[in-house]
DSSP file (Angstrom, degrees, kcal/mol; ACC not computed):
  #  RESIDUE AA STRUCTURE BP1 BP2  ACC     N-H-->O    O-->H-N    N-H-->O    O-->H-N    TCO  KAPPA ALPHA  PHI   PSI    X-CA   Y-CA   Z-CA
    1    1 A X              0   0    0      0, 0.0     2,-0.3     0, 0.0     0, 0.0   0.000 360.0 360.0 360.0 137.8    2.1   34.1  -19.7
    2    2 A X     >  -     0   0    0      1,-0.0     4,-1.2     4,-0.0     5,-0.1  -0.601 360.0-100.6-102.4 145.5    2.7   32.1  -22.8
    3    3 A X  H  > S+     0   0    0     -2,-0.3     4,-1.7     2,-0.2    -1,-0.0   0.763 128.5  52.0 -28.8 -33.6    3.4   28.1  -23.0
    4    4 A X  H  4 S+     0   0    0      2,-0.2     4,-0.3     3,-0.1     5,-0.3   0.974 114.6  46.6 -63.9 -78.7    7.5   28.8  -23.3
    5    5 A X  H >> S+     0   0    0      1,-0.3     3,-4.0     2,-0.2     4,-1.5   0.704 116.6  43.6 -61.9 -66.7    6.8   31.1  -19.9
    6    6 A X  H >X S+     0   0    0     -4,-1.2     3,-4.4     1,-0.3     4,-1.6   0.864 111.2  53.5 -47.8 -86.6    4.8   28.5  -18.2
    7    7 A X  H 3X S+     0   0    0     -4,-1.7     4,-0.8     1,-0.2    -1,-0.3   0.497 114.1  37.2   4.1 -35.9    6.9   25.8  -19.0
    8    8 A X  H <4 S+     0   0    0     -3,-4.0    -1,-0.2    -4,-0.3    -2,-0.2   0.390 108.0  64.5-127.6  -2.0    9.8   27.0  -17.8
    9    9 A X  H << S+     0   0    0     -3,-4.4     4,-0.2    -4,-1.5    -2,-0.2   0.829 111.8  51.3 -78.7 -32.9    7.9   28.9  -14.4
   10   10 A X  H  X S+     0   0    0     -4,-1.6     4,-1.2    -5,-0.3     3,-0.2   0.879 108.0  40.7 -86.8 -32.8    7.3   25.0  -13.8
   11   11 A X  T  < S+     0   0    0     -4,-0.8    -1,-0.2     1,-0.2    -3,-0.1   0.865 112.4  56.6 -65.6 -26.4   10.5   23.4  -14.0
   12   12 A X  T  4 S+     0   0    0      1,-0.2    -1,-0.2    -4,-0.1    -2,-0.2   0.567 114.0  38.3 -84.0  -1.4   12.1   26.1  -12.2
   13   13 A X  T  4 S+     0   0    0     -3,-0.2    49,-3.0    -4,-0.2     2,-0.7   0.383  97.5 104.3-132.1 -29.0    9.6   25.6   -9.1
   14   14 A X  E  <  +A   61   0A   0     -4,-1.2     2,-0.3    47,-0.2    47,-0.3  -0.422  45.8 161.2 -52.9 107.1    9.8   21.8   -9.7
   15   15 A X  E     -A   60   0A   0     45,-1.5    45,-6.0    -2,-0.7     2,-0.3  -0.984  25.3-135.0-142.5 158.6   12.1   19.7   -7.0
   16   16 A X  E     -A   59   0A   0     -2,-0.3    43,-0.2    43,-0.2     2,-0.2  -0.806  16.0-176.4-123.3 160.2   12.4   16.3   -6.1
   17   17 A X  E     -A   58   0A   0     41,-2.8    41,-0.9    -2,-0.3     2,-0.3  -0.725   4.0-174.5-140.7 160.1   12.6   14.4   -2.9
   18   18 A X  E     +A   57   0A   0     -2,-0.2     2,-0.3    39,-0.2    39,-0.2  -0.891  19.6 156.9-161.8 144.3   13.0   10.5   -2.2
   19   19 A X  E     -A   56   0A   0     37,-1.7    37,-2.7    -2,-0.3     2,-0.5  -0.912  41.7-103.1-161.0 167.3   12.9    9.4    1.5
   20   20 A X  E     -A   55   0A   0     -2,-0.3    62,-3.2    35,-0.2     2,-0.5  -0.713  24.2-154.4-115.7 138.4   11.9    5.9    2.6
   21   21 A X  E     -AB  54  81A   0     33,-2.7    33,-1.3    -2,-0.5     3,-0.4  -0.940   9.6-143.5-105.1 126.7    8.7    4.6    4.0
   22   22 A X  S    S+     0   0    0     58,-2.3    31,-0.1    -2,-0.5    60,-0.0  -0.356  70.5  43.7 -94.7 177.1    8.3    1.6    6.2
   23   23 A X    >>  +     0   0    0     56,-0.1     4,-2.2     1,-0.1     3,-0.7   0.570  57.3 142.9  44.1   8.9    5.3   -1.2    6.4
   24   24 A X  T 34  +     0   0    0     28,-1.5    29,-0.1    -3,-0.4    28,-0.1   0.827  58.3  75.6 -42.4 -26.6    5.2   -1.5    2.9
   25   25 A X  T 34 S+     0   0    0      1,-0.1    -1,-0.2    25,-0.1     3,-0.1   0.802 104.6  32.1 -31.0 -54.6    4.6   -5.1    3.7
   26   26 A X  T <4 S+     0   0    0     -3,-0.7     2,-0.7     1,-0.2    -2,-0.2   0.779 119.8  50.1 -91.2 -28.6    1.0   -4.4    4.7
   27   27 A X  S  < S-     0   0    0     -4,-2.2    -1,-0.2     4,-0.0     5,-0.1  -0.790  81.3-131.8-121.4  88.9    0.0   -1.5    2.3
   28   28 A X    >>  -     0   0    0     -2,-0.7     3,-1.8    -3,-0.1     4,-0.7   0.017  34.0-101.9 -28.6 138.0    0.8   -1.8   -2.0
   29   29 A X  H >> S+     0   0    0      1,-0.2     3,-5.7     2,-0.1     4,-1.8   0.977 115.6  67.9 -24.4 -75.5    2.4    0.8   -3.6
   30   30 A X  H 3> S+     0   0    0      1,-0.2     4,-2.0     2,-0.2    -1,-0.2   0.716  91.2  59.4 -36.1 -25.4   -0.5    2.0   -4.9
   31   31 A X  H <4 S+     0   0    0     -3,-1.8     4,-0.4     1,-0.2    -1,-0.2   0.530 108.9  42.8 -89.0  -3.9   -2.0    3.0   -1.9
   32   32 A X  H <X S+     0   0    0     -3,-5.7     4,-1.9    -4,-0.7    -2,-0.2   0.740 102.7  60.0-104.3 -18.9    0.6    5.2   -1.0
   33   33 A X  H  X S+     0   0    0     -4,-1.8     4,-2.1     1,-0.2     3,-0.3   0.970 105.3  69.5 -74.0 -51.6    1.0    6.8   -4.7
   34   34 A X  H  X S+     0   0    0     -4,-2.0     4,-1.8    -5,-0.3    -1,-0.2   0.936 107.0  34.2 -27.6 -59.2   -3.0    7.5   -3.3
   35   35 A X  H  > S+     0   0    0     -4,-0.4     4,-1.0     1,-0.2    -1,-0.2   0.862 108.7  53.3-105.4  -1.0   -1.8    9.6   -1.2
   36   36 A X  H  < S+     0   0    0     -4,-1.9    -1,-0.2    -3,-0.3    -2,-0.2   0.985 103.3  63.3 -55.8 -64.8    0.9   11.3   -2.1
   37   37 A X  H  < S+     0   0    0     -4,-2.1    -1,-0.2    -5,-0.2    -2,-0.2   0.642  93.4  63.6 -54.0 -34.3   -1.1   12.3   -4.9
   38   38 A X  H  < S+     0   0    0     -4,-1.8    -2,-0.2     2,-0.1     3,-0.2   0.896  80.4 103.8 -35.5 -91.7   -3.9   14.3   -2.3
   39   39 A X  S  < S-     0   0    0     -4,-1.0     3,-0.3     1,-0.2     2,-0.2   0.401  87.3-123.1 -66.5 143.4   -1.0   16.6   -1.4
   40   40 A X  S    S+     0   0    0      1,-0.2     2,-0.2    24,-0.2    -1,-0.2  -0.268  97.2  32.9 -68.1 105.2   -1.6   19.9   -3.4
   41   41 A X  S    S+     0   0    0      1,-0.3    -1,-0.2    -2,-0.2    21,-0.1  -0.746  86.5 124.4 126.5 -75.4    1.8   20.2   -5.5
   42   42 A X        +     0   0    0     -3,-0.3    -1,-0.3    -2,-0.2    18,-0.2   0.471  19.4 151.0 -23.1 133.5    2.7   16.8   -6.2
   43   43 A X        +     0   0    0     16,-2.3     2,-0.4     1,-0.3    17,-0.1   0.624  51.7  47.7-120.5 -35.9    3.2   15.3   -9.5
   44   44 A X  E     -C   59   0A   0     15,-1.5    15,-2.5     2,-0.0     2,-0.3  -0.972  53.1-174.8-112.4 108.6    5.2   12.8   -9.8
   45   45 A X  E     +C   58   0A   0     -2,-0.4     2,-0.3    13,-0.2    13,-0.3  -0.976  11.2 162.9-144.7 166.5    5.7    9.5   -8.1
   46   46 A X  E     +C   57   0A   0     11,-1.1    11,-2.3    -2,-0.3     2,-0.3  -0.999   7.3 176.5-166.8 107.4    8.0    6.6   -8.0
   47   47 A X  E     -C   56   0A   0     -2,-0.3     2,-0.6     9,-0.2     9,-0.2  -0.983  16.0-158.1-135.7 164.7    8.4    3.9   -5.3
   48   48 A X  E     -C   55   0A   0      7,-4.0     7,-0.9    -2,-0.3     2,-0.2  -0.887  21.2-147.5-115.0 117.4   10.8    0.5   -5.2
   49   49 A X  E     +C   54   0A   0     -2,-0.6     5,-0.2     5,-0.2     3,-0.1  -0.453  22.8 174.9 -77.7 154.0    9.3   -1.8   -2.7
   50   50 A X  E >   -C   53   0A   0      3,-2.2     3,-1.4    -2,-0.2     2,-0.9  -0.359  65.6 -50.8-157.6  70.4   12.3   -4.1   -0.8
   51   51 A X  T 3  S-     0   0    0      1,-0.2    -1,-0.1   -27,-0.1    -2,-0.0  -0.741 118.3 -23.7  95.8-112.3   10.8   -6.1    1.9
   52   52 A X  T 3  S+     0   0    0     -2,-0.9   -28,-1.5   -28,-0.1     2,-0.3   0.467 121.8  90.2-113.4   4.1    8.8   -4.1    4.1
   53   53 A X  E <   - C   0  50A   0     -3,-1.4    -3,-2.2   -30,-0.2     2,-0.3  -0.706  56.2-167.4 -94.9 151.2   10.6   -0.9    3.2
   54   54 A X  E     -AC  21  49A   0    -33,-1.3   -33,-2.7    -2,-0.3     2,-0.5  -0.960   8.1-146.2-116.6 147.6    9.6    1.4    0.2
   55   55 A X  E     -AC  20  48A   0     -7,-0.9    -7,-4.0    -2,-0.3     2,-0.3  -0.993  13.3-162.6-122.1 155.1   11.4    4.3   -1.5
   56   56 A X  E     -AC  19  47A   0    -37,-2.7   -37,-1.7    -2,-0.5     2,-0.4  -0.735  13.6-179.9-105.2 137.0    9.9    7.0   -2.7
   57   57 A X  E     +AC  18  46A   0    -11,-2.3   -11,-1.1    -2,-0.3     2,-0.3  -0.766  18.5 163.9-126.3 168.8   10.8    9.6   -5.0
   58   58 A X  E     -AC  17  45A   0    -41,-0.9   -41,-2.8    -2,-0.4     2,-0.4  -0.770  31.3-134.6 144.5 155.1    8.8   12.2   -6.0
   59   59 A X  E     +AC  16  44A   0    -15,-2.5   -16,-2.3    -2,-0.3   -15,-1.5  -0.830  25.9 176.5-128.1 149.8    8.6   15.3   -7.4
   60   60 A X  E     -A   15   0A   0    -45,-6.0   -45,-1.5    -2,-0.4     2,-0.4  -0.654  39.6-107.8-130.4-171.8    6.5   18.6   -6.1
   61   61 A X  E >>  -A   14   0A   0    -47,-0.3     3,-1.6    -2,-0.2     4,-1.5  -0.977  33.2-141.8-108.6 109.7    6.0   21.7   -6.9
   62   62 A X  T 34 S+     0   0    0    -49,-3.0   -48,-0.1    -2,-0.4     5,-0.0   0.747  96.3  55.2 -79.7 -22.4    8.0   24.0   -4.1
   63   63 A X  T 34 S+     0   0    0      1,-0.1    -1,-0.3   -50,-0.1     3,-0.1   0.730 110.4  41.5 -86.8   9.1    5.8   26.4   -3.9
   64   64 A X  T <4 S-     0   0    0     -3,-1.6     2,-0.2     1,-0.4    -2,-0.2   0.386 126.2 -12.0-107.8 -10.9    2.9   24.4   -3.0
   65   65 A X     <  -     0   0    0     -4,-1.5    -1,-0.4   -24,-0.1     2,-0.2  -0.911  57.3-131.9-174.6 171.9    4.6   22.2   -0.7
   66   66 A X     >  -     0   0    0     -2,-0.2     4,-1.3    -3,-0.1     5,-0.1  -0.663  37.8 -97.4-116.0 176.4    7.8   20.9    0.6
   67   67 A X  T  4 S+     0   0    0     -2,-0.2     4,-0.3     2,-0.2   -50,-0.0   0.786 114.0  55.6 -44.5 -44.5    9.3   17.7    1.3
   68   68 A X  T >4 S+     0   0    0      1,-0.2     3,-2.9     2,-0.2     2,-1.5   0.717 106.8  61.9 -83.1 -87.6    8.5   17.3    5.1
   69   69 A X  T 3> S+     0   0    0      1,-0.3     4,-1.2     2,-0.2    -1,-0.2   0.162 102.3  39.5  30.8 -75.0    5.2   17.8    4.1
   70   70 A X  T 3< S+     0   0    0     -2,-1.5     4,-0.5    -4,-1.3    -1,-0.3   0.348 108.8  61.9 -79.7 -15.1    4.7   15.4    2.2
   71   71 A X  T <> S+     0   0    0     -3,-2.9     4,-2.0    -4,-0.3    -1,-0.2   0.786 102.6  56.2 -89.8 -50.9    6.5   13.1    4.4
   72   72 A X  H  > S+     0   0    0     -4,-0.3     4,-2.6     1,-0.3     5,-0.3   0.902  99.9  57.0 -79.2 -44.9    4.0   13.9    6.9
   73   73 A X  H  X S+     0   0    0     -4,-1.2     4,-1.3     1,-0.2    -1,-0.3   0.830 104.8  50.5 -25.4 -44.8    1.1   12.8    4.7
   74   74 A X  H  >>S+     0   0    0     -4,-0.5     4,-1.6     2,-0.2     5,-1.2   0.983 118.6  42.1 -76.3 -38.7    2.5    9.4    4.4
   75   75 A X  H ><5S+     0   0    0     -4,-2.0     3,-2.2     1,-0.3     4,-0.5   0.957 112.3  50.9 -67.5 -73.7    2.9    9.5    8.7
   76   76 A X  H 3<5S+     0   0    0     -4,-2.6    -1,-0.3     1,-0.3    -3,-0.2   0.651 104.7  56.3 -69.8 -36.9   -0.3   10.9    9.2
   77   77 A X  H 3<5S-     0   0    0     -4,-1.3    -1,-0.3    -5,-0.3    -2,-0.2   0.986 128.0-102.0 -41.2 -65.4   -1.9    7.9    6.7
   78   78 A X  T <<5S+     0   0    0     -3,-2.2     2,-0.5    -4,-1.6    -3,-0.2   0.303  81.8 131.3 141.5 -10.0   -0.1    5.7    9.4
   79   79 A X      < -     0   0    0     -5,-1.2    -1,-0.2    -4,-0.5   -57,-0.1  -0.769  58.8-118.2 -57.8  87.2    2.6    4.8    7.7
   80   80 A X        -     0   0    0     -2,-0.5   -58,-2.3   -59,-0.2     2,-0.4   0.058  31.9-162.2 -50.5 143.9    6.5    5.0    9.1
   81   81 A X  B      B   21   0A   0    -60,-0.3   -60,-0.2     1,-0.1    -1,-0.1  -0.938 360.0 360.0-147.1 126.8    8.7    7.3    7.2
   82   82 A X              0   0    0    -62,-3.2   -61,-0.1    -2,-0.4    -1,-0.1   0.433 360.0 360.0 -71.6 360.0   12.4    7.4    7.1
């Protein structure tokens, strides 16, 4: 497969998610972009802190994960997820 092919195997397999996290109060962004970034797919991520709520956007890779997934990483950290 050539850079064009790759390239366009990756957008096409790229999707994005945004779901809200709670206790953002106690934990910085950055320690969630930590863990998002473990799950296997992940590339991208983006969150707007508002009190104690965060949201998150991010972008995966769909065949390497989904959405709950990833969702569940932020729970399983300890984190409440919307």
């Amino acid at each position: 497969m050539d850079a064009k092919q790759e390239a366009k195997a990756t957008i096409e397999t790229s999707k994005t998610g945004t779901f809200t996290v709670l206790g953002m109060d106690c934990c910085p962004p950055s320690v969630v972009e930590s863990v998002l970034e473990q799950v296997d797919g992940v590339s991208k991520t983006a969150i707007k802190v508002s009190g104690s709520k965060g949201e998150v956007t991010v972008s995966f890779d769909d065949k390497k994960t989904d959405l709950q997934a990833i969702k569940t990483a932020v729970s399983d950290f300890g984190l409440g997820v919307e």
